[in-house]
C-alpha positions in Angstrom: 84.1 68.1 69.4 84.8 65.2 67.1 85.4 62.3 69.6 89.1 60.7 69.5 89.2 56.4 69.1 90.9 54.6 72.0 94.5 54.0 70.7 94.6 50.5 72.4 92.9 49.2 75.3 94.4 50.1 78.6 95.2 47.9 82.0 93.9 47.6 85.3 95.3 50.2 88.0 98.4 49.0 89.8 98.1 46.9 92.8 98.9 49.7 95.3 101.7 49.0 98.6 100.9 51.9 101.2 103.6 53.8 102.0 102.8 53.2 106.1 102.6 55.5 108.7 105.9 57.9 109.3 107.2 58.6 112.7 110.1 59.3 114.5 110.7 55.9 115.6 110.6 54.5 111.9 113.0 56.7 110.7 115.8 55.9 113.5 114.7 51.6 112.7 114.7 52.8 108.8 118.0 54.4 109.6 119.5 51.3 111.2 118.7 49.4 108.4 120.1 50.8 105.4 116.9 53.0 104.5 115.9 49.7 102.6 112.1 49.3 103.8 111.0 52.7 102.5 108.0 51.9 99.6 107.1 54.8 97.3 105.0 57.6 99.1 102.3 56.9 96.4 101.4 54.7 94.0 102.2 55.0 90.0 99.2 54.0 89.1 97.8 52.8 85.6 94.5 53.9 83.9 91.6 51.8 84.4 88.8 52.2 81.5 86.3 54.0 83.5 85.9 55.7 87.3 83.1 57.1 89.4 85.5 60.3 89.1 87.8 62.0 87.1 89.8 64.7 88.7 91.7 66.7 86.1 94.9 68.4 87.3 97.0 66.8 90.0 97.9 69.9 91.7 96.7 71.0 95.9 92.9 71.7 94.7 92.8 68.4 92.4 95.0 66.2 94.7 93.0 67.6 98.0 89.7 67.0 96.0 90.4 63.2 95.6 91.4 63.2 99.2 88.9 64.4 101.1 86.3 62.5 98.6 88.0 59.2 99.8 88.3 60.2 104.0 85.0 62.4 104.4 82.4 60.6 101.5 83.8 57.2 100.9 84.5 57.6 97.7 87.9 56.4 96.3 86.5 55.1 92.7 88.5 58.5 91.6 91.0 59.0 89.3 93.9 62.2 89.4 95.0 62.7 85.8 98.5 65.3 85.3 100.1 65.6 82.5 103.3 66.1 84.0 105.0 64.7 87.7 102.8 65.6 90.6 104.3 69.4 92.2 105.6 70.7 89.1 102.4 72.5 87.9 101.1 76.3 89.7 101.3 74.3 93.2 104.7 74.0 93.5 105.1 77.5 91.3 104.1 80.1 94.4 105.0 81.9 97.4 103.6 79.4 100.4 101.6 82.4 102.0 98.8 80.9 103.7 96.2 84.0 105.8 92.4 84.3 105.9 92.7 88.6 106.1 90.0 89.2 103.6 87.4 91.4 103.2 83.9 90.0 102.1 82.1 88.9 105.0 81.4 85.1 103.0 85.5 85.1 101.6 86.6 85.5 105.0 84.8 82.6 106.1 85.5 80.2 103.2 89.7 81.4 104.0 89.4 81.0 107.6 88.3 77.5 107.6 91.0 76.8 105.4 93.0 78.2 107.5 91.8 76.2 110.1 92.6 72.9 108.0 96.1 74.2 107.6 96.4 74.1 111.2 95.2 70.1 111.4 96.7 69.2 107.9 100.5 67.6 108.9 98.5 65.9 112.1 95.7 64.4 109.2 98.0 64.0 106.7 100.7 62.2 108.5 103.1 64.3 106.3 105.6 67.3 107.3 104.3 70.0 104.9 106.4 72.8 107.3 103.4 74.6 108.5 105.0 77.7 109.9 102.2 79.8 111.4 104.8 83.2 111.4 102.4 85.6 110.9 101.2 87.8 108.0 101.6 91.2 108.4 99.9 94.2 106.1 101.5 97.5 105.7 99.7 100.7 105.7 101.2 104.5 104.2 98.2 106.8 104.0 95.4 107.8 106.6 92.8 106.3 103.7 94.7 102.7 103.8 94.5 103.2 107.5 90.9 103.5 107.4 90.1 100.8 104.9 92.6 98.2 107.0 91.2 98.8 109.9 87.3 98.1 108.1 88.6 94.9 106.9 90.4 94.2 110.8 86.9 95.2 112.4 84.9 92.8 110.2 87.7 89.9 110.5 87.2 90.3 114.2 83.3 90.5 113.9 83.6 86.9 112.6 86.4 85.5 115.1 89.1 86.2 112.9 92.5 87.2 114.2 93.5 90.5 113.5 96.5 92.9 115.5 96.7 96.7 114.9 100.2 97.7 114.8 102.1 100.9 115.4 104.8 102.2 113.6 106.9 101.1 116.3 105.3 98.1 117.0 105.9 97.5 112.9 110.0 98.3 113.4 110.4 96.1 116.3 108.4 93.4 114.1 110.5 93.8 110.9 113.6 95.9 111.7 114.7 95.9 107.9 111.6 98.3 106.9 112.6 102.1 106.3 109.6 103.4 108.1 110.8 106.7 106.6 111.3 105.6 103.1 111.0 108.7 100.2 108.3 107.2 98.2 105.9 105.9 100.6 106.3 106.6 104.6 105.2 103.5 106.5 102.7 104.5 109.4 101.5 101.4 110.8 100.4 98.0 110.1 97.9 95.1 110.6 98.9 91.4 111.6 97.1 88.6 111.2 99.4 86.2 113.8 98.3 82.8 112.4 98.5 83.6 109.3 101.9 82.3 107.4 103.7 80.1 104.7 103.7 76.7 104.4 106.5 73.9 101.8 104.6 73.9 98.8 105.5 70.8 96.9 105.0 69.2 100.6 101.4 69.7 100.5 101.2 68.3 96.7 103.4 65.2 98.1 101.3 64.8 101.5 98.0 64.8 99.9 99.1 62.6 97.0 100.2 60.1 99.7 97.6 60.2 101.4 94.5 60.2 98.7 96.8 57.1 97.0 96.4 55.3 100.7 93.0 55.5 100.4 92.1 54.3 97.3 92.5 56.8 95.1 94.6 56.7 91.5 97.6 59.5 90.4 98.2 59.1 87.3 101.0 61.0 86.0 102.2 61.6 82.5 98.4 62.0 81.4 97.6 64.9 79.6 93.9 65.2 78.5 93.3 66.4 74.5 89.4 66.0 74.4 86.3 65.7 76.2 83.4 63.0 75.5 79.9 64.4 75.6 76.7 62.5 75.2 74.2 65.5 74.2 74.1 67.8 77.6 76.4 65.3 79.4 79.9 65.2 79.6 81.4 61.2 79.8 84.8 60.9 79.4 88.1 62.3 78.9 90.4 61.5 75.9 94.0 61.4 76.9 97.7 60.4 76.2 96.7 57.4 77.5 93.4 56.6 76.2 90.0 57.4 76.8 88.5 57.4 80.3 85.1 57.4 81.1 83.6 59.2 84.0 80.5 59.7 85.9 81.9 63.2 87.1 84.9 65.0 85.8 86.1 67.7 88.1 88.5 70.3 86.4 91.2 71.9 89.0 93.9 72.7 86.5 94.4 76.7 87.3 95.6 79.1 84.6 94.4 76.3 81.9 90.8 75.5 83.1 89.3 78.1 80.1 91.2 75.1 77.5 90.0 72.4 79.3 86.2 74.2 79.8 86.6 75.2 75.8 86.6 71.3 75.0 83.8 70.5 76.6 82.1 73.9 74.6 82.2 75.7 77.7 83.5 79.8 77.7 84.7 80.9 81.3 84.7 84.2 82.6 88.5 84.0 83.4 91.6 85.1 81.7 95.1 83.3 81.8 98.1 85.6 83.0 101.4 84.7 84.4 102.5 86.0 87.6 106.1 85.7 88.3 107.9 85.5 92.0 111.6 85.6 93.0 113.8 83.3 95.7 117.1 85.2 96.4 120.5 83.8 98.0 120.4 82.2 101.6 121.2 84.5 104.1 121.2 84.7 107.8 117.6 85.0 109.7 116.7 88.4 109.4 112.7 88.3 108.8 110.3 85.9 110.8 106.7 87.3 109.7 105.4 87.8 106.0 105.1 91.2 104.8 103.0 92.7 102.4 103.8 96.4 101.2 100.4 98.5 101.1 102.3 101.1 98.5 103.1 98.1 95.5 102.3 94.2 95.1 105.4 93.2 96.6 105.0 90.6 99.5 108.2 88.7 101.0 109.1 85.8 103.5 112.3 84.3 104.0 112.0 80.4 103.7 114.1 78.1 106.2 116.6 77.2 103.5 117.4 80.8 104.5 116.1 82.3 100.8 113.7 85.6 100.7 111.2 84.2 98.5 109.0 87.3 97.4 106.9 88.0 94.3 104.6 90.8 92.5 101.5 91.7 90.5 100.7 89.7 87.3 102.4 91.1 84.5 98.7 91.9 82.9 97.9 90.7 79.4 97.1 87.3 78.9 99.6 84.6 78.2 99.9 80.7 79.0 104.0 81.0 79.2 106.3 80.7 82.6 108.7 83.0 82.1 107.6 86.1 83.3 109.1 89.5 81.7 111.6 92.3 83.2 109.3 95.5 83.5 107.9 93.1 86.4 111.1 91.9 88.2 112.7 95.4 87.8 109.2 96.8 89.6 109.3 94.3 92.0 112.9 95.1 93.1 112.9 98.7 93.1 109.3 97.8 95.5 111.8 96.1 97.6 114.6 98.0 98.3 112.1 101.0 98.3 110.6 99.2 101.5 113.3 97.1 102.6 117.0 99.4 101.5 119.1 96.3 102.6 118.1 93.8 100.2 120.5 96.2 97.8 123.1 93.9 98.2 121.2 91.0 97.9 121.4 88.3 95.2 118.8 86.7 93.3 118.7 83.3 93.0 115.8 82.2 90.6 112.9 83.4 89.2 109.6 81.7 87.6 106.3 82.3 86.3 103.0 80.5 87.3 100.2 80.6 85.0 97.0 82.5 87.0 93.5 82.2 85.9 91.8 85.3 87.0 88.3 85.6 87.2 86.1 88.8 86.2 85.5 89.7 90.3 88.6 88.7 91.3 87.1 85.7 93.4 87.1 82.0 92.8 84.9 79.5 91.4 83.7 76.1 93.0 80.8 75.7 91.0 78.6 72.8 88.7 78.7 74.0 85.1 76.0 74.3 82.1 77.4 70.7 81.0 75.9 67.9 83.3 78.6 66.2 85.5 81.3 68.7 84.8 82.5 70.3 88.0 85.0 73.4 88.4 87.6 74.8 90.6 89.3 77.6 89.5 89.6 81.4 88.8 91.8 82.0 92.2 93.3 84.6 91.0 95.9 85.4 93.7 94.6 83.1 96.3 95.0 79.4 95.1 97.5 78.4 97.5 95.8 79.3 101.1 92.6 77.9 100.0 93.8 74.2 99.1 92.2 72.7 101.9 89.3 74.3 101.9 89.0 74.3 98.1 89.3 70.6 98.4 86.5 70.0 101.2 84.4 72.0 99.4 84.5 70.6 96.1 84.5 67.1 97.1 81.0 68.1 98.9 79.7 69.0 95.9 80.6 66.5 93.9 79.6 63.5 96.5 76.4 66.0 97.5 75.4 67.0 94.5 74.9 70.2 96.0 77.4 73.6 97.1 79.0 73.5 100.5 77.7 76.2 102.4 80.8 77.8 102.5 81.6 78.0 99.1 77.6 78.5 97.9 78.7 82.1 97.5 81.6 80.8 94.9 79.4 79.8 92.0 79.3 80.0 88.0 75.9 81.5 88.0 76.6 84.6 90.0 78.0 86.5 87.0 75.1 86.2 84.7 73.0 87.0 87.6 75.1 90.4 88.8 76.1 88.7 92.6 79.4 89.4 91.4 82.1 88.8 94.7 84.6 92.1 93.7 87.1 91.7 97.0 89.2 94.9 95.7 86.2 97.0 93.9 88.3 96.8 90.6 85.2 96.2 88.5 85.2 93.8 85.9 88.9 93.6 84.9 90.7 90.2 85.4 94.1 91.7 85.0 93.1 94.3 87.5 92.2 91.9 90.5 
């Protein structure tokens, strides 16, 4: 790629003010005095010329990246670049669901210590992302589904993982809004995973930009990156809105776009982009405590404490980068619903909105090195972006401060589809929309 000139030379990064520590105390003394001593919860930082790291994508995987290189590797010479506001890309575009209820022996231990850093995060963080361990529960309608739920339950358990049969009565007294008797697809039992649930999703965009900013690290917002600087096998900068930066290591965690960011670089991923569209209805009373997932369709649903069902689908399947989703999706995802659920008839929907998914040819991730020297990915999380920020995070900031794959994400590398060690959670072959 023909290299871009620096428009103008660019200044140092803002002198940072932390933000302090938040507690209950603070808040009544803040209260007492006008809310005046508040400082912003991170800093608006500039550009500086060059950094140890570049980190493209300030969403939970790029934000938690920068994070835990600062706190566990003492490295906070690391820039965040969006193009946009932090919380406005995919991260603040999803459902919340956070569970660890997979099925490859290696996937449910990558999700499960996730899982397990959801559990510490607001403590670490010093930052209320609403962590609401509710409960995720599976629904099952055919003897087969029984069978291949109660594999993945047996080899859950096998590895310490949490994992509850359930009755069809146990499932009514659970979630008395499902028609266990519904025409299309009887309900005969289900599996819960009890810490398994949702979590605010702009929260954990704002509590890990906080706290990455208190520890060095620059967000820069409003920063979009048009090129990529290679010197022969190496990659060495980034050319942006705002001027070239150089790097040592650029890190791409930008989701559905990672294949246009790769494709500068003259890198071709083995991921397609699709939208994936999700729904938040009217508040209404507390009438479901525990996430549900319908075995018969992609339809999963939660009800969030402003008191809105927040629910979503499958990927509307051919390959787009727009956000608006189309209606053969939301009129399959509601018939879904009142199928499972007849009550939410007479519900109203509130919103709807499209994220941009970059599903991978196996249907699991990548946290990987790449052909070009010192250009790390993360992406191709297909459905499960979200639950794995924390781990996704930890795991790539090992391999960018180790030079070498954390053990529990070894599995999750570029190299395995050339070699066949391809990671197929469903057994849908190679089809990204199919995953």
């Amino acid at each position: 790629m023909t290299a871009v000139p620096n428009p103008k030379p660019m200044p140092a990064s803002t002198e940072r003010e932390s933000s302090g520590r938040y507690s209950g105390w603070r808040l009544l003394l803040e209260g007492l005095a006008g809310q005046r001593g508040w400082s912003r919860a991170w800093a608006k930082a500039l550009p500086r010329p060059r950094y140890r790291v570049v980190i493209v994508g300030g969403g939970g995987h790029g934000l938690a990246t920068a994070y835990y290189l600062a706190s566990e590797y003492g490295i906070s010479d690391v820039a965040v670049l969006e193009k946009g506001p932090i919380g406005l890309g995919n991260v603040g575009r999803n459902t919340t669901i956070i569970r660890s209820n997979y099925f490859l022996p290696d996937n449910i231990r990558f999700y499960e210590y996730s899982l397990k850093l959801w559990e510490g995060l607001e403590r670490r963080l010093n930052f209320n992302a609403m962590v609401s361990q509710r409960g995720t529960l599976n629904l099952f309608h055919t003897e087969a589904q029984r069978d291949l739920f109660t594999r993945r339950a047996n080899l859950m358990r096998l590895l310490g993982v949490d994992a509850v049969a359930l009755s069809r009565e146990a499932v009514q007294a659970l979630v008395p809004l499902v028609d266990l008797d519904n025409g299309r697809y009887p309900v005969l039992g289900g599996f819960l995973q009890p810490r398994g649930g949702t979590v605010r999703h702009d929260a954990v965009a704002w509590g890990y930009a906080r706290a990455a900013s208190d520890a060095g690290v620059d967000i820069i917002e409003h920063c979009e990156v048009t090129g990529m600087r290679r010197d022969g096998r190496r990659v060495t900068g980034v050319d942006t809105t705002r001027g070239l930066i150089e790097a040592d290591t650029i890190c791409l965690a930008v989701a559905g776009h990672s294949s246009q960011l790769a494709a500068m670089a003259g890198l071709t991923l083995p991921i397609e982009s699709h939208v994936l569209q999700a729904f938040v209805s009217e508040a209404i009373k507390p009438v479901l405590d525990v996430v549900v997932t319908y075995g018969a369709g992609h339809f999963y649903i939660s009800q969030s404490d402003k008191g809105g069902l927040v629910f979503g689908g499958a990927i509307d399947g051919y390959n787009t980068y727009g956000q608006r989703g189309t209606l053969p999706v939301a009129e399959e995802v509601a018939m879904e619903a009142v199928t499972l659920m007849p009550a939410l008839a007479r519900v109203k929907v509130l919103r709807q909105w499209g994220g941009v998914m970059d599903m991978s040819m196996d249907g699991s991730p990548i946290i990987s090195k790449t052909p070009v020297d010192g250009l790390i990915l993360n992406g191709g999380w297909c459905y499960g972006g979200f639950k794995a920020i924390p781990a996704g995070g930890m795991t790539t900031a090992h391999l960018i401060a180790c030079n070498a794959p954390h053990p529990l994400a070894a599995h999750l590398d570029l190299g395995r589809f050339a070699a066949g060690r391809t990671l197929d959670e469903r057994g849908a072959g190679p089809f990204p929309y199919a995953h």
